[in-house]
C-alpha positions as CSV (number, residue, x, y, z in Angstrom):
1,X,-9.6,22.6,16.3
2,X,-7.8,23.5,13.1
3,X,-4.7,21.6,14.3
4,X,-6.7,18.7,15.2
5,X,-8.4,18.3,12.0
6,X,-4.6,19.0,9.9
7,X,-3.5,16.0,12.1
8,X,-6.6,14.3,11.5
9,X,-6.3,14.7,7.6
10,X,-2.1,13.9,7.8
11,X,-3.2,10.6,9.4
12,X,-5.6,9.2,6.9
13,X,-3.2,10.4,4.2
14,X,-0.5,7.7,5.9
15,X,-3.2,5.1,6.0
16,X,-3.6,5.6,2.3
17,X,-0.1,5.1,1.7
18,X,0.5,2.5,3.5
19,X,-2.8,1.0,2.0
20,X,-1.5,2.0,-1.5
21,X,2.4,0.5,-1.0
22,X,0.7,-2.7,0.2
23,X,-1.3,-3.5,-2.7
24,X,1.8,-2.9,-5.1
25,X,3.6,-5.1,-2.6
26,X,1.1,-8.0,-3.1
27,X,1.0,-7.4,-7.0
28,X,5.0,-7.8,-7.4
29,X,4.8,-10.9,-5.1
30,X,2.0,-12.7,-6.8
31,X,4.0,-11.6,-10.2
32,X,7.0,-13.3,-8.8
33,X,4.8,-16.5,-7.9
34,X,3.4,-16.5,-11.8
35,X,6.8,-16.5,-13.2
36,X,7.8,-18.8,-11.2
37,X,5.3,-21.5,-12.0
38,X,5.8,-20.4,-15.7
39,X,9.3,-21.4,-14.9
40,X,8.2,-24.7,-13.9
């Protein structure tokens, strides 16, 4: 049971990441987007 709950835990920890890098993703690309219409 332990194991399964230490694989349990590793696995939420990855969705969080992923979660995480995805939002910063979307912030640098909708900063790009504002530049470039500043640009404009």
């Amino acid at each position: 049971m332990k194991i399964v709950a230490r694989l349990l835990l590793f696995v939420v920890l990855l969705v969080v990441m992923v979660k995480v890098l995805d939002t910063n993703s979307n912030q640098d690309n909708v900063n790009k987007t504002t530049i470039a219409q500043v640009k404009q």
